[in-house]
C-alpha positions as CSV (number, residue, x, y, z in Angstrom):
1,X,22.5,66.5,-16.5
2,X,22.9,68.7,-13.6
3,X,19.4,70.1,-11.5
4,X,17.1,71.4,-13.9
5,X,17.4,75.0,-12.0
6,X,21.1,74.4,-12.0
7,X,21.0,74.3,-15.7
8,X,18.3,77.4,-16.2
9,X,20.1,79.7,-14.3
10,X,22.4,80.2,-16.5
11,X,19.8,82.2,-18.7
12,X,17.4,82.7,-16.8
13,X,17.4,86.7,-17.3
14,X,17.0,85.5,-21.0
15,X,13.9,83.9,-20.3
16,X,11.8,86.1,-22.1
17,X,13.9,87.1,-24.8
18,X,16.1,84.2,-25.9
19,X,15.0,83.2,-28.9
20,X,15.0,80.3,-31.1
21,X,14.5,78.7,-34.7
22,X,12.8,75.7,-35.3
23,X,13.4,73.9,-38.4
24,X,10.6,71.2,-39.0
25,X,11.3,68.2,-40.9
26,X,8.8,68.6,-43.5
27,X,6.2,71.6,-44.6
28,X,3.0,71.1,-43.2
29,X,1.8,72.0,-46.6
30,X,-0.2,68.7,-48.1
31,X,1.7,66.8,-49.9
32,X,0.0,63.7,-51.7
33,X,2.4,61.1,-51.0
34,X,1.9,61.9,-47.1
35,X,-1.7,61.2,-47.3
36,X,-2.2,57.6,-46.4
37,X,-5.5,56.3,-49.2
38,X,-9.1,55.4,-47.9
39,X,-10.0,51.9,-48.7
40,X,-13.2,51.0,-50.9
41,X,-15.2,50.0,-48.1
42,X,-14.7,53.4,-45.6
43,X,-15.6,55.3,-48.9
44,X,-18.9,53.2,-49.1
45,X,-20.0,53.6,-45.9
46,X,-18.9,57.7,-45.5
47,X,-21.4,57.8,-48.3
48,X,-24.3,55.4,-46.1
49,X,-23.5,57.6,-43.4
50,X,-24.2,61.0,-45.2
51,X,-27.1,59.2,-46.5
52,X,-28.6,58.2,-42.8
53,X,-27.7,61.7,-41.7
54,X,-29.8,63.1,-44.0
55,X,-32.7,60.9,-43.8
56,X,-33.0,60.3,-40.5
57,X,-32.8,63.7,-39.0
58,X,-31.6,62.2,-35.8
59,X,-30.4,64.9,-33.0
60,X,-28.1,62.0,-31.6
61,X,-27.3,60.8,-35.4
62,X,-23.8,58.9,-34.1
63,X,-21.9,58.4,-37.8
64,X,-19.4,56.4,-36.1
65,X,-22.0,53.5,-36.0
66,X,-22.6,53.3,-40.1
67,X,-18.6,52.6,-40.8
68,X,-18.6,50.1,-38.2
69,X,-21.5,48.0,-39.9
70,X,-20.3,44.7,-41.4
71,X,-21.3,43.6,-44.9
72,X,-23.7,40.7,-45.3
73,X,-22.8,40.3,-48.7
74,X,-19.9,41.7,-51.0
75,X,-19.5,45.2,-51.5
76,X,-20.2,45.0,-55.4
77,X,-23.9,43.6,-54.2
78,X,-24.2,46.2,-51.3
79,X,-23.2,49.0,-53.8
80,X,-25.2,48.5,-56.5
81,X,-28.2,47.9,-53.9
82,X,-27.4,51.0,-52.5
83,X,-27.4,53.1,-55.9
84,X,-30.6,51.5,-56.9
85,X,-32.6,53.0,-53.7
86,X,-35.8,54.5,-55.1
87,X,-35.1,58.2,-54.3
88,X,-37.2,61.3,-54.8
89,X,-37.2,64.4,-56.9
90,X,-34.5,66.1,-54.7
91,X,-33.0,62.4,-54.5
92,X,-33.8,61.5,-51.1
93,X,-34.4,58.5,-49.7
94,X,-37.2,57.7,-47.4
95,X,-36.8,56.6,-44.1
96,X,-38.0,53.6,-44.4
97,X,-36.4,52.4,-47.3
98,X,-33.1,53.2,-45.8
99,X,-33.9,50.9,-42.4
100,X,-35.2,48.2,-44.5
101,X,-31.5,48.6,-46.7
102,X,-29.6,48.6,-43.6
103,X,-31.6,46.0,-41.9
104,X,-31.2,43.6,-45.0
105,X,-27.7,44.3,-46.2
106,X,-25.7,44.9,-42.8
107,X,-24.9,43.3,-39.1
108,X,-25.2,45.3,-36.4
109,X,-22.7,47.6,-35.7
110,X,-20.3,45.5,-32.6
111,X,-21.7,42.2,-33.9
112,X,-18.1,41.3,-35.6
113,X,-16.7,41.2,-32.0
114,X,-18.3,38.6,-29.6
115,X,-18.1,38.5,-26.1
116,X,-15.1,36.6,-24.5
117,X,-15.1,35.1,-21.2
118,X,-11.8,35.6,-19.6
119,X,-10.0,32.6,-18.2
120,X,-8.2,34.8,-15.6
121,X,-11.5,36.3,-14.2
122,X,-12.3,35.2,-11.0
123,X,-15.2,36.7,-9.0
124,X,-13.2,38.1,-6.2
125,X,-9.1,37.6,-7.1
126,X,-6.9,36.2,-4.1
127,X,-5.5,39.4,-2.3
128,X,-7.4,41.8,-4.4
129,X,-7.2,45.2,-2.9
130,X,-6.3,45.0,0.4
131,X,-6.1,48.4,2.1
132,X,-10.0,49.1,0.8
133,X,-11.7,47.8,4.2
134,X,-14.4,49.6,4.1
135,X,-17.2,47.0,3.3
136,X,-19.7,49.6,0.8
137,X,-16.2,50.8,-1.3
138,X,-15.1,47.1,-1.1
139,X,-18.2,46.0,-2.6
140,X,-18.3,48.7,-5.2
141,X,-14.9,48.1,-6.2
142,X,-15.8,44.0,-7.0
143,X,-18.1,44.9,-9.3
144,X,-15.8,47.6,-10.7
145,X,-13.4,44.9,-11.4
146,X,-16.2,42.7,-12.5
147,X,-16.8,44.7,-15.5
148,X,-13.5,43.5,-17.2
149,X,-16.0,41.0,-17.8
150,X,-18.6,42.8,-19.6
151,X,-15.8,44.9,-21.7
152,X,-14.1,41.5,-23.2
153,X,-14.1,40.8,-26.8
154,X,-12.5,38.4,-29.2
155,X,-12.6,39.0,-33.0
156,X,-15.5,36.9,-34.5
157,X,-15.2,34.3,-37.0
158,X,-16.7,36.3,-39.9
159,X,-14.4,38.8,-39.7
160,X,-11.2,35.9,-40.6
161,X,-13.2,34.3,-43.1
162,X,-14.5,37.7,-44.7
163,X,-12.0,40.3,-44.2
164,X,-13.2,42.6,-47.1
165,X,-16.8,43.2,-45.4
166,X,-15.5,44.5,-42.2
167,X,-14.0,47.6,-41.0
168,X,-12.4,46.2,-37.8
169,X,-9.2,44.9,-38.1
170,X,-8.6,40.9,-36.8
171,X,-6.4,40.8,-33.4
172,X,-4.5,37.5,-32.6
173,X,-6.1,37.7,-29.1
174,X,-8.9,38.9,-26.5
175,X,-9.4,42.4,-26.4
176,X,-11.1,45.1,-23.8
177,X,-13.0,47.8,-25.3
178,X,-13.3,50.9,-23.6
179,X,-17.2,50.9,-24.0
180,X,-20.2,52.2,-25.8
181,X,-19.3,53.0,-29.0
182,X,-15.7,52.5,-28.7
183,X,-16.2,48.9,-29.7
184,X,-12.4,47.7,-30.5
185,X,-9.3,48.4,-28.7
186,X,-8.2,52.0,-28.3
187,X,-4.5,52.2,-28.2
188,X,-3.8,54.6,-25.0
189,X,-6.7,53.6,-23.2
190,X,-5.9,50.6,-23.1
191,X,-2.7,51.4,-20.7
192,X,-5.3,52.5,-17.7
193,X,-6.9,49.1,-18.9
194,X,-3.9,47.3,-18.5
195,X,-3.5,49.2,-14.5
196,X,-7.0,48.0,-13.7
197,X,-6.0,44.4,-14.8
198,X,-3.1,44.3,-12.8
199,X,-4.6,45.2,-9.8
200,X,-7.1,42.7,-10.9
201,X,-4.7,39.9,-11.2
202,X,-5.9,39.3,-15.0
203,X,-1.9,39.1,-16.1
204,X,-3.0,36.7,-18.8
205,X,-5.8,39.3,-20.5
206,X,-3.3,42.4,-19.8
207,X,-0.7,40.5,-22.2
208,X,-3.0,39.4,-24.5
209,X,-3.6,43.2,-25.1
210,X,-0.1,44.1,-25.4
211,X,0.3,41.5,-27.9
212,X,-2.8,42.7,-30.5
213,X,-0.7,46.0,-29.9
214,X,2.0,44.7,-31.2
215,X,0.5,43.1,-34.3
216,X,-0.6,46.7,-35.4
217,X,3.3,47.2,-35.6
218,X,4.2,44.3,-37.2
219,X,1.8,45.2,-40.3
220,X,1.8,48.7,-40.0
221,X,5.0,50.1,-38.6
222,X,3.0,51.5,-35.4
223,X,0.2,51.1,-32.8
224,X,-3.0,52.3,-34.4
225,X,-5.4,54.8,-32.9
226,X,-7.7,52.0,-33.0
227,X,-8.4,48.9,-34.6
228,X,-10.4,49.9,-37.5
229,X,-9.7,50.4,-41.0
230,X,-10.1,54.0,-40.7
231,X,-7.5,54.4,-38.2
232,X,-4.6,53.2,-40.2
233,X,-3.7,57.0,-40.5
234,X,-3.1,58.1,-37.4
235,X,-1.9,56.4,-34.0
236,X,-2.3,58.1,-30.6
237,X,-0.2,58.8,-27.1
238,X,2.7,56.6,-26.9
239,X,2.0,54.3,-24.0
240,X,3.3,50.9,-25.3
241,X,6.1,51.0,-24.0
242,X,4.6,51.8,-20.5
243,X,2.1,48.6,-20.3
244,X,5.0,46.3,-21.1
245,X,7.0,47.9,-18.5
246,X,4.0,47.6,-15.6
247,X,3.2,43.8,-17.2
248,X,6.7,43.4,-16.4
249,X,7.1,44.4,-13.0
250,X,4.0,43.0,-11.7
251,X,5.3,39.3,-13.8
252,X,9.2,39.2,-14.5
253,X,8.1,38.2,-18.0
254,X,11.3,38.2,-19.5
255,X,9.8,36.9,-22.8
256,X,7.2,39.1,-23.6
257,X,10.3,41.7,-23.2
258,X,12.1,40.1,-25.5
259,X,9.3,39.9,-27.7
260,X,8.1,43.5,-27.5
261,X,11.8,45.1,-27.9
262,X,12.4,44.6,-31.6
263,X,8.2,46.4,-32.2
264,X,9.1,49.2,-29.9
265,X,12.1,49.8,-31.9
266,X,10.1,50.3,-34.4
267,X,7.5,52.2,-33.3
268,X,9.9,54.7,-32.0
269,X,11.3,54.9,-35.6
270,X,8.2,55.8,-36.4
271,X,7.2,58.6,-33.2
272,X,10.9,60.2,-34.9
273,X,10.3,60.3,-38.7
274,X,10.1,63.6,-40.6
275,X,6.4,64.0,-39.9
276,X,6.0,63.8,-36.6
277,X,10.2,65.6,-35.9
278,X,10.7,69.2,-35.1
279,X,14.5,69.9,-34.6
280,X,15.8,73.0,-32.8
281,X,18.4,75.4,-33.1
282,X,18.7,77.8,-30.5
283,X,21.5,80.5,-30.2
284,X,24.2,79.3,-28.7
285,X,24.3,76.5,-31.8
286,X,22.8,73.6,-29.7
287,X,20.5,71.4,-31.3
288,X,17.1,69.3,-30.0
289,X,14.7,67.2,-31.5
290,X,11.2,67.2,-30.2
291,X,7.9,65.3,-31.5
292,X,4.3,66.4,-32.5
293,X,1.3,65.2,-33.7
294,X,0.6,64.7,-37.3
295,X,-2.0,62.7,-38.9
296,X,-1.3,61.2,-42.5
297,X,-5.0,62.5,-43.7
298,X,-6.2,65.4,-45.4
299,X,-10.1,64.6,-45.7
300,X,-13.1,64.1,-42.5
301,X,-12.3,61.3,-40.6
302,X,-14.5,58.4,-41.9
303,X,-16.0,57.9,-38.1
304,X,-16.8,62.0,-38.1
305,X,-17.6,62.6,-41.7
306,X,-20.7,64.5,-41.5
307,X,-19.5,66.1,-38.3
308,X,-15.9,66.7,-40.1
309,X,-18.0,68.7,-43.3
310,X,-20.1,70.8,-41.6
311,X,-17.5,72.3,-39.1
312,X,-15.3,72.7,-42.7
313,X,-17.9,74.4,-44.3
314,X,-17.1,78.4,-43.6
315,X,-13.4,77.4,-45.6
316,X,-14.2,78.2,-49.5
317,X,-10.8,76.2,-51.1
318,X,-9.8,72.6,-51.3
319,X,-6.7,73.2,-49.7
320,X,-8.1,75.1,-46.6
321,X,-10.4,72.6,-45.9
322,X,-7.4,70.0,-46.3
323,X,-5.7,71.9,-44.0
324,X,-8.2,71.8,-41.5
325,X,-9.4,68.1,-41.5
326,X,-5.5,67.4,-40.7
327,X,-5.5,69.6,-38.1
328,X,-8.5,67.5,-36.6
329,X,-7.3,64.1,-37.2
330,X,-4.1,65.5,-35.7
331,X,-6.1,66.5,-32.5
332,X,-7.7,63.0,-32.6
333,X,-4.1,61.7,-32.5
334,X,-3.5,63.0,-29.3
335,X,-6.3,61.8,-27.8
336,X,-7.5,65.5,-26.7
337,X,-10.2,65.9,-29.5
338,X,-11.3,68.0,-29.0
339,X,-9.5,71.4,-26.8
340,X,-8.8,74.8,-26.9
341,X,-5.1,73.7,-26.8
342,X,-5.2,73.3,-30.2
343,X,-6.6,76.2,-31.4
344,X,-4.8,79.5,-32.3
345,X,-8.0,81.3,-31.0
346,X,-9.8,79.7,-29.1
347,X,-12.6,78.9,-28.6
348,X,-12.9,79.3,-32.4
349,X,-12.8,75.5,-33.4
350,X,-11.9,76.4,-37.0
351,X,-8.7,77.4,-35.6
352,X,-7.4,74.5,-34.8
353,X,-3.5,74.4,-35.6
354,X,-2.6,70.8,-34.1
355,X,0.2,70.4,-36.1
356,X,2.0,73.7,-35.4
357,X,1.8,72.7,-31.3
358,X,4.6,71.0,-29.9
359,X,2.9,69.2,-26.7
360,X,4.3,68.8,-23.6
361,X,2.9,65.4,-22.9
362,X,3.8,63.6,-26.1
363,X,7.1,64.3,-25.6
364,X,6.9,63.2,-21.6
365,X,5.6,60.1,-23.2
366,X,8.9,59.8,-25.9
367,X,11.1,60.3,-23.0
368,X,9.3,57.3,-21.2
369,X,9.9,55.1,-24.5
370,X,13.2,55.9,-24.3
371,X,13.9,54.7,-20.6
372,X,11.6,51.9,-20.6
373,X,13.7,50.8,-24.0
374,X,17.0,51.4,-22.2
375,X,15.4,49.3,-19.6
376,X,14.0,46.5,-21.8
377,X,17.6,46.2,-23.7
378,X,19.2,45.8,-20.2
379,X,16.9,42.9,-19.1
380,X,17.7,41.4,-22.7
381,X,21.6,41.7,-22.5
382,X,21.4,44.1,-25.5
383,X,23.6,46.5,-23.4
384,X,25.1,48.8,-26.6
385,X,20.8,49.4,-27.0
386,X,20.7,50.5,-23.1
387,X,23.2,52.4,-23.1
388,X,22.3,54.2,-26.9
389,X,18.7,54.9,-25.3
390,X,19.8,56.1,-21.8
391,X,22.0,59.3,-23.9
392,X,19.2,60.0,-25.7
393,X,16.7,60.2,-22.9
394,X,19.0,62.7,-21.0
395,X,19.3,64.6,-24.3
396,X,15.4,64.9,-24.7
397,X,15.2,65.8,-20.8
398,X,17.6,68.7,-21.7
399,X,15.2,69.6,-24.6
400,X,12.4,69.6,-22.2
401,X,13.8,71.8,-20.1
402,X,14.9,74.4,-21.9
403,X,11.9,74.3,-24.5
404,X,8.7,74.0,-22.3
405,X,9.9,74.9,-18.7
406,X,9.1,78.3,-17.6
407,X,10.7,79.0,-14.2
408,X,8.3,82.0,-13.8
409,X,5.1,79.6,-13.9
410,X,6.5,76.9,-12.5
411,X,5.1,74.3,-15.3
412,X,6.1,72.8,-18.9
413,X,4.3,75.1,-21.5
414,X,3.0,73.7,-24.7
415,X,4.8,75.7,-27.8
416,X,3.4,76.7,-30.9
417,X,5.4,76.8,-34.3
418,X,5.1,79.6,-36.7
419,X,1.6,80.3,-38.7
420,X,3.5,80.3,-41.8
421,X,2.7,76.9,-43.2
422,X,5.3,77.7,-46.9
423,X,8.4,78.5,-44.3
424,X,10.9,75.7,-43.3
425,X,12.0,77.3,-40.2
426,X,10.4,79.0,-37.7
427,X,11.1,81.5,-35.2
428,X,10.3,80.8,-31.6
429,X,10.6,82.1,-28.4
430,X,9.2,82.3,-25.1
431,X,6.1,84.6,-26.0
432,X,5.8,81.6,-28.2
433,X,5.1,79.3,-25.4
434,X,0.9,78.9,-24.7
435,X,0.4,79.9,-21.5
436,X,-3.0,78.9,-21.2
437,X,-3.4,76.4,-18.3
438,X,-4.2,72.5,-19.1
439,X,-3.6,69.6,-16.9
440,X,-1.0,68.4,-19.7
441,X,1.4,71.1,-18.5
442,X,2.4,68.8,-15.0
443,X,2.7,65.6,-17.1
444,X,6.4,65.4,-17.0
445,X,5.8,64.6,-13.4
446,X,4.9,61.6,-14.6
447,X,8.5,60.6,-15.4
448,X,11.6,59.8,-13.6
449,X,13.6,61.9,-14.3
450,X,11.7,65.0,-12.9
451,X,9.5,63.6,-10.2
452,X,13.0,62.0,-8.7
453,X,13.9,66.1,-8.5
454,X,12.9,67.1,-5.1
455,X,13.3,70.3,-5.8
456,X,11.8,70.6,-8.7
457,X,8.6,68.8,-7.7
458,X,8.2,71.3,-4.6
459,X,7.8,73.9,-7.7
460,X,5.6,72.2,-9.4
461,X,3.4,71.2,-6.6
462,X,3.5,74.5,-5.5
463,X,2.6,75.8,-9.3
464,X,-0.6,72.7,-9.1
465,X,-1.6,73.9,-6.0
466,X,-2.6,77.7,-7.3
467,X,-3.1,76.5,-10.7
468,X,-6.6,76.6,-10.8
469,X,-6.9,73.1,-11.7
470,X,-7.9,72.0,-8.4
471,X,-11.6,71.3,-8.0
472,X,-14.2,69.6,-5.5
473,X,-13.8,66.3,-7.5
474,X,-10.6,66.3,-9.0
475,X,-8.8,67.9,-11.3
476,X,-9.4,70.0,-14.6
477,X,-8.5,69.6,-17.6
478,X,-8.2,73.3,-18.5
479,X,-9.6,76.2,-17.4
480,X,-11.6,77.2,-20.2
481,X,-15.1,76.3,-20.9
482,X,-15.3,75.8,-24.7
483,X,-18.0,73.5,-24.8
484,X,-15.7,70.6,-26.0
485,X,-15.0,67.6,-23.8
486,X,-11.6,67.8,-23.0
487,X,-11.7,71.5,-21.4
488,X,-13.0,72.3,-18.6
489,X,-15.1,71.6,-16.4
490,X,-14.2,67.9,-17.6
491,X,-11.9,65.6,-15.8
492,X,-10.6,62.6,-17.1
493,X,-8.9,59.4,-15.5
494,X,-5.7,59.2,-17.3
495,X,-4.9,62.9,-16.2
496,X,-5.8,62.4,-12.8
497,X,-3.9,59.2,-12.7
498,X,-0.5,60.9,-14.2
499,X,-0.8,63.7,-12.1
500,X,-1.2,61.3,-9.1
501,X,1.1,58.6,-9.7
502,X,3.9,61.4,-10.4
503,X,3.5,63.1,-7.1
504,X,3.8,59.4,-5.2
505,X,6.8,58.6,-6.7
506,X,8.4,61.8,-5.9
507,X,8.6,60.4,-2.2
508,X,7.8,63.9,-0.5
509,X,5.1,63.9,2.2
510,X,3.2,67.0,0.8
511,X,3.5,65.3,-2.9
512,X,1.7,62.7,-1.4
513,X,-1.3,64.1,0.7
514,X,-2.4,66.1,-2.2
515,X,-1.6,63.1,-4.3
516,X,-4.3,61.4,-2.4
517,X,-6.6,64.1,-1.7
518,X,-7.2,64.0,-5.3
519,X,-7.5,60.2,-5.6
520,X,-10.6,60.5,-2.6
521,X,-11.9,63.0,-4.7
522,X,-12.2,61.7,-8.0
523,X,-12.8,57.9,-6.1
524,X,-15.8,59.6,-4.7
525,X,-16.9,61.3,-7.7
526,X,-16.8,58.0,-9.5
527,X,-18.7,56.3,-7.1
528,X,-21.7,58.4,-6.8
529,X,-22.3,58.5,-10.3
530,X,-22.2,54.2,-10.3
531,X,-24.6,54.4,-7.4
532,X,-26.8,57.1,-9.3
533,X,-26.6,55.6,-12.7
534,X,-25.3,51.9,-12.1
535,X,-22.6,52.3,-15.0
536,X,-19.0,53.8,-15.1
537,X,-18.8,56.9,-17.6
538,X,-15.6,58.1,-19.7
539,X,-15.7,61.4,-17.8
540,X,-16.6,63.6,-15.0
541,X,-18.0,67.2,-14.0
542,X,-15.2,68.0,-11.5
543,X,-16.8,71.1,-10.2
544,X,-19.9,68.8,-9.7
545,X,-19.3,66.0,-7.2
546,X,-21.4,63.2,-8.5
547,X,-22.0,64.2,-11.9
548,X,-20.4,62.7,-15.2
549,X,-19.5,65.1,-17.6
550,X,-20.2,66.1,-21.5
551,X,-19.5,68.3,-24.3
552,X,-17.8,67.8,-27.6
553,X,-18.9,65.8,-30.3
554,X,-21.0,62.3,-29.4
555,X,-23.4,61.9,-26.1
556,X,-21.6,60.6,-22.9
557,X,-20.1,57.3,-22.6
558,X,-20.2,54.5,-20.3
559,X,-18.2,51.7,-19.1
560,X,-15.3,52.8,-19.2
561,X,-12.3,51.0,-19.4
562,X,-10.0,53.7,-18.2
563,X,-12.3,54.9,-15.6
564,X,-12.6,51.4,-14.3
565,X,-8.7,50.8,-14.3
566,X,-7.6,54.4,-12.8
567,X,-10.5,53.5,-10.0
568,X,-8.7,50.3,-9.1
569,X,-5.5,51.7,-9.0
570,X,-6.3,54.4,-6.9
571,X,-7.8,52.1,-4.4
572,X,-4.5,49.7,-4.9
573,X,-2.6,52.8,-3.6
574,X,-4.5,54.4,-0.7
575,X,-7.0,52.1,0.1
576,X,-10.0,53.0,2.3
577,X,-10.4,53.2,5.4
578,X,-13.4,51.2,7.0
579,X,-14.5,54.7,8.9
580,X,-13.8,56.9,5.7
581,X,-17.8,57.6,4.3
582,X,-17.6,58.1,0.6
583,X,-20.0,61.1,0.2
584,X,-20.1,64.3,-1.6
């Protein structure tokens, strides 16, 4: 295709007026065989949780941690245990006959995963980060990488020989959990994981991860959010494709390509079926398919459920509520749960309209399946595959341009679909676009076939630079403080990291030094919280140098497997100079 300004200035005096209808694939009215069905065990514990939520009266009550408690016994027993809980006239149940239930009927929630002791962990690999030569970054970064330690898992024995009393779902190998209470493998995080282990030299444990993916695919047609039960409904940013491709280049595995192909085949079936495909018609007849989130649930997410009720409680019908619990499962698939991006008017959280958003990102991150297929398919031979996925990558480039680039702005601008949840198509056009700043608007910068544009990144770096996004340690997710976690004045590593690694690759000097103005930044940030706290947190204050950051709906997180990985990598990349202080 022909330079992306090339191609827009043919209507670019239509740029506010051209419009546009979108016919999507399937009414985002609720229909019941689109709903995937709760197993017995999720319903159980939804109702433990509710119960511990009202007897405890905690002000940090996390409900995550009552569906990831495993059975001692069978459910049957636990049940009718449960049911017989002396209670009192308004059918309460005192504190302490709840704790003693809990205590005597349940593991601890994590205890079904045991730690793992990596075989490919060494102290201090051989050539491990050789540009850092300052000795107090150099010694941070060791136990940075040292961590991979403390975050690996492998599925424990009781989970194989008692599948039914568990909510996490077995993996065929290792595993490294993000942290906290993110106790099993997270499906996107694990690709800033899998950077951190690379840099690491833990090739081994970075496959290993790759391959549990890929066992999600094999029995349930994709990657799951997570690997729980109560994830089976939803997956999250498509990134598979991506860690194969960096396992890849840093091995020459040819057979874990070979391998992998025929699961990311499928997972892209599934990234393209009717409820996730938005096709669109524009005036001049020409046709584009583009992706959204869409979570296969109508009722509070098991992990949220008392959470999930209360913010549904203003809604007085059945379907309304439906409505809006698929709306936030939806914005949990994404991975942005939760943002004002989702919401029609914000920062009303009852507004949230995921499904009617057509992101940016996701489909920056369908466009790098599609290459990394075409690439995969070379490597293999299959060369009618490579050359069926290199058309369709240009095609959904094309649809990227024209749908989210807006040549005023200089960015790629989430759209939103219609409000009118009965109507098959929808009228769009560039009024339709959200406008709002988010750090998700330069993520196609993250992909070839824009940061290879040289004029196109001097836009967008231009566009970055005055966005607003900018801050003292590193950069914003939005620019509008809601209150939930991923809007400002939060930062988070795989942002950064895109935003970064995009610019390098672009190969232009000023790409670059604010590339890496924003890597010492966010390095720095990370590092002063370590040295103040001693742990690595899930996200940072990036007006705040040397704070972590909060917000939305559970207390901050450490660990942090992504934090940990986009740490190495930055260090990998720049380095650090022995006379560089690392200092707010």
């Amino acid at each position: 295709m022909a330079n992306i300004f090339s191609y827009l200035s043919l209507s670019l005096t239509l740029l506010f007026t051209l419009t546009l209808t979108i016919t999507v694939t399937e009414s985002s009215k609720f229909m019941d065989d689109d709903v995937k069905s709760s197993i017995p065990l999720v319903s159980f514990l939804e109702r433990l949780q509710q119960t511990a939520f009202d007897t405890f009266n905690d002000p940090k009550f996390d409900p995550k941690t009552y569906v990831d408690l495993p059975l001692k016994f069978p459910l049957s027993v636990t049940d009718a245990a449960f049911q017989n809980l002396p209670k009192t006239s308004t059918g309460a149940v005192s504190v302490n006959d709840l704790k003693v239930f809990i205590g005597k009927y349940f593991e601890g929630a994590g205890d079904d995963l045991a730690l793992f002791h990596p075989e490919d962990f060494v102290p201090e690999p051989e050539g491990f980060l050789p540009k850092v030569k300052n000795r107090e970054v150099r010694d941070w970064a060791v136990k940075v990488h040292s961590l991979w330690k403390n975050l690996s898992r492998k599925v424990s024995g009781k989970v194989k020989a008692h599948p039914s009393y568990h909510t996490l779902l077995p993996v065929p190998g290792n595993v490294v959990i993000p942290g906290s209470r993110f106790r099993e493998v997270y499906y996107w995080d694990s690709y800033w994981v899998i950077r951190g282990l690379l840099v690491s030299k833990m090739y081994k444990t970075a496959k290993s991860i790759v391959i549990n993916l890929i066992s999600f695919i094999d029995e349930y047609g994709f990657v799951l959010n997570g690997a729980r039960a109560y994830y089976t409904n939803r997956s999250q940013p498509p990134l598979l494709s991506a860690m194969i491709y960096e396992i890849y280049k840093g091995t020459g595995d040819v057979e874990l390509v070979k391998r992998s192909l025929p699961a990311l085949l499928k997972e892209y079936e599934f990234w393209n079926s009717d409820i996730h495909k938005v096709t669109v018609s524009d005036a001049q007849g020409c046709t584009h398919t583009l992706n959204r989130y869409n979570a296969r649930w109508n009722k509070p997410r098991p992990e949220s459920s008392t959470m999930d009720k209360a913010s549904a409680s203003n809604f007085t019908t059945v379907s309304e509520k439906q409505h809006f619990y698929r709306q936030l499962a939806s914005a949990a698939e994404s991975g942005w749960d939760f943002s004002t991006r989702w919401m029609r008017h914000p920062p009303n959280f009852t507004t949230l309209s995921t499904t009617s958003v057509i992101p940016v990102d996701l489909n920056a991150f369908i466009l790098g399946m599609e290459l990394n297929i075409a690439f995969f398919a070379n490597v293999t031979g299959d060369n009618s595959t490579a050359k069926h996925f290199r058309q369709i990558s240009d095609v959904r480039k094309e649809a990227i341009n024209s749908i989210f680039w807006n040549a005023n702005k200089k960015q790629w601008f989430d759209c939103w679909l219609s409000n009118a949840s009965s109507e098959k198509v929808h009228v769009w056009d560039t009024l339709h676009q959200n406008k709002n700043v988010f750090a998700s608007n330069f993520v196609p910068l993250w992909m070839k076939p824009f940061y290879s544009d040289a004029t196109l990144v001097t836009n967008v770096l231009e566009s970055l630079k005055t966005s607003g996004l900018l801050h003292a340690a590193g950069v914003a997710t939005s620019l509008t403080n809601s209150g939930q976690q991923w809007d400002f004045p939060n930062g988070w590593a795989p942002l950064q990291h895109m935003l970064v690694e995009g610019l390098i690759k672009s190969g232009l000097k000023e790409a670059r030094s604010l590339a890496e103005e924003i890597a010492i930044r966010w390095i720095t940030t990370n590092y002063i919280v370590y040295k103040k706290t001693g742990v690595m947190h899930e996200k940072f204050d990036v007006e705040k140098c040397g704070e972590f950051g909060g917000g939305g709906e559970y207390v901050p997180q450490t660990g942090f497997g992504w934090s940990n990985g986009v740490v190495l990598a930055f260090l990998e990349e720049f380095g650090w100079p022995e006379d560089r202080k690392i200092e707010c």
